[in-house]
C-alpha positions in Angstrom: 0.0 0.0 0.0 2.9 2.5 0.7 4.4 1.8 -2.4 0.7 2.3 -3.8 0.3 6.0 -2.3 4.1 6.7 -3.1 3.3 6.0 -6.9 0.1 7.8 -6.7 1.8 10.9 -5.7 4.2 10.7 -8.7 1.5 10.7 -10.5 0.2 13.7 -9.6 3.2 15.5 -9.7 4.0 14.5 -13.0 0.5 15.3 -13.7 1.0 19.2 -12.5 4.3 19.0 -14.8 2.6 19.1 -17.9 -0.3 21.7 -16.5 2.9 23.7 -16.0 4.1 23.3 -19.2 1.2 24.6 -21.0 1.1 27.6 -18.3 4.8 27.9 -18.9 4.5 28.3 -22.4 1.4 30.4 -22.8 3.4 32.8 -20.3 6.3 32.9 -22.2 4.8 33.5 -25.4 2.9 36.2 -24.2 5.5 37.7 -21.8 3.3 38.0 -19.0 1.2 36.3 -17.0 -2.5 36.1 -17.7 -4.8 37.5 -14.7 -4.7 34.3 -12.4 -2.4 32.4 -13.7 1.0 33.1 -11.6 -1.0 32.3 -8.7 -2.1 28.9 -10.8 1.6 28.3 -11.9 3.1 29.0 -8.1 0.5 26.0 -7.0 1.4 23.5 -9.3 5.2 24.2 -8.4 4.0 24.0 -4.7 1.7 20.7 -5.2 5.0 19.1 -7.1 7.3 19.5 -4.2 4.5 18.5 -1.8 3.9 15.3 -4.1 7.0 14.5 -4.5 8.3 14.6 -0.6 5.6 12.4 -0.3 6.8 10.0 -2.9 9.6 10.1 -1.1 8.0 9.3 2.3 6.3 6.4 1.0 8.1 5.2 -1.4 10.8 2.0 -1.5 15.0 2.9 -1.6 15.7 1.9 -5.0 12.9 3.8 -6.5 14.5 6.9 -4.4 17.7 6.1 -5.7 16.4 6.1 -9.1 14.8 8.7 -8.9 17.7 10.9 -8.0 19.5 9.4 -10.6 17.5 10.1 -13.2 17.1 13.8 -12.1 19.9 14.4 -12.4 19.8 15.2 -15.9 21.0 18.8 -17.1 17.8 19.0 -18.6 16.2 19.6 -15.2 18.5 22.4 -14.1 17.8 23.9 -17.4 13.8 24.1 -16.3 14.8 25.1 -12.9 16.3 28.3 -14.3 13.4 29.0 -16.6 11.0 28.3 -13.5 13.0 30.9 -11.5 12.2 33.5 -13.7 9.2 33.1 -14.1 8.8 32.6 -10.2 10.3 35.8 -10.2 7.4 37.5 -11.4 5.4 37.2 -7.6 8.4 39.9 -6.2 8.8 42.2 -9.4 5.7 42.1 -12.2 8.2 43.7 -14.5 10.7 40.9 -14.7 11.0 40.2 -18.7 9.5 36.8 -19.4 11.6 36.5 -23.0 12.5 32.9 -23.0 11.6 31.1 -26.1 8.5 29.4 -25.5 9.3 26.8 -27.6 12.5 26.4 -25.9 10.3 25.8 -22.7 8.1 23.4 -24.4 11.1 21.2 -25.5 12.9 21.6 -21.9 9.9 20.7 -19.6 9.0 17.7 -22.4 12.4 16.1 -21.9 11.9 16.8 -18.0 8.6 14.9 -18.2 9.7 12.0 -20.3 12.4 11.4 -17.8 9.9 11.7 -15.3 7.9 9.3 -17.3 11.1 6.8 -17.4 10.3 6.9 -13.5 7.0 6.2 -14.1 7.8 2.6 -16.0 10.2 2.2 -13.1 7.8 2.6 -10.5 5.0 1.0 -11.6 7.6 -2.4 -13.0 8.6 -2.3 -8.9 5.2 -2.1 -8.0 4.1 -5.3 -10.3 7.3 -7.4 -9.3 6.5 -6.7 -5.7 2.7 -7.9 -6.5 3.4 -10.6 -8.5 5.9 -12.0 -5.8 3.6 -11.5 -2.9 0.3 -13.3 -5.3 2.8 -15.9 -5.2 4.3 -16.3 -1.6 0.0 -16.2 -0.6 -0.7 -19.2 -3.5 2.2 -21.2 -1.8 0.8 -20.2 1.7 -2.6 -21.5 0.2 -1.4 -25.0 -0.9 0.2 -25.5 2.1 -3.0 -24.7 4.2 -5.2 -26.9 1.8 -2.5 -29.9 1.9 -2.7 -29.3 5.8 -6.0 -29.0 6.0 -6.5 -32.8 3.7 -4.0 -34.4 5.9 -6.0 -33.7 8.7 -8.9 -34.5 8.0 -7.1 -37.8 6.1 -6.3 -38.7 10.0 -9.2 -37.8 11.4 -11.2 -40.0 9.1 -8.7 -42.9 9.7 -9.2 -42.4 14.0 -12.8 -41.9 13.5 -12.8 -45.7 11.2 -10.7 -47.1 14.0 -12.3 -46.2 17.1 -16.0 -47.2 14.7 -14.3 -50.7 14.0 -12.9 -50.9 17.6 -16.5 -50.1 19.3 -18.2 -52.4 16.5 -15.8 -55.4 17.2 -16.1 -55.0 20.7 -19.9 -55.1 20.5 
């Protein structure tokens, strides 16, 4: 279940990637901000982190340790930078916006296709870990039913015995 909730919130945070894209790149093309929408855009960076230290919390070591790894990418420091400026909008509402939104599109993309390399990760750790536990419960199942026949095996022999005992003793 924890690594349930721990791939649920990578999910969502992944989700709020590509709303940030979109806002990212409607920004940028437009060099401001449309009424509402840095307050939108300083959410979804909000609800990432908050996702993702959750993933964290919940989640197993080597799907930490991949993540890291795979964040790691330059392409992510790249996004960070064009998040920061326009994060720097809240303080100073003339800050020039003049990335290339295109160049935005392409950065955060890459970002979320490594994020979505995560994703197959997760969700392969997830399976194995089901698949192994379906199994370890069938074994635990055969071993209850073969316990269960053998029982009852010698409790139909003692029952016989004592019958034929009490029959030839009559």
């Amino acid at each position: 279940i924890k690594n349930i909730i721990a791939y649920y919130n990578f999910l969502m945070a992944k989700e709020r990637a590509g709303v940030e894209r979109a806002i990212g790149s409607n920004t940028f093309a437009a060099k401001t901000f449309a009424s509402g929408m840095y307050e939108k855009y300083l959410g979804l960076v909000n609800e990432q982190k908050i996702f993702f230290d959750t993933f964290f919390l919940y989640s197993q070591e080597n799907n930490q340790t991949f993540f890291n790894e795979k964040i790691k990418h330059p392409v992510v420091d790249e996004v960070q930078k064009m998040r920061k400026t326009l994060l720097a909008y809240g303080e100073d509402r003339n800050v020039v916006l003049d990335t290339n939104p295109t160049l935005w599109f392409d950065k955060i993309t890459e970002k979320i296709n490594i994020l979505k390399e995560i994703d197959d990760y997760v969700i392969q750790d997830i399976n194995t870990r089901i698949d192994t536990f379906i199994n370890e419960e069938t074994n635990r199942m055969y071993i209850i039913a073969l316990g269960l026949i053998f029982i009852i095996l010698i409790t139909v022999f003692f029952v016989r015995f004592f019958i034929g005992s009490i029959h030839r003793a009559l």
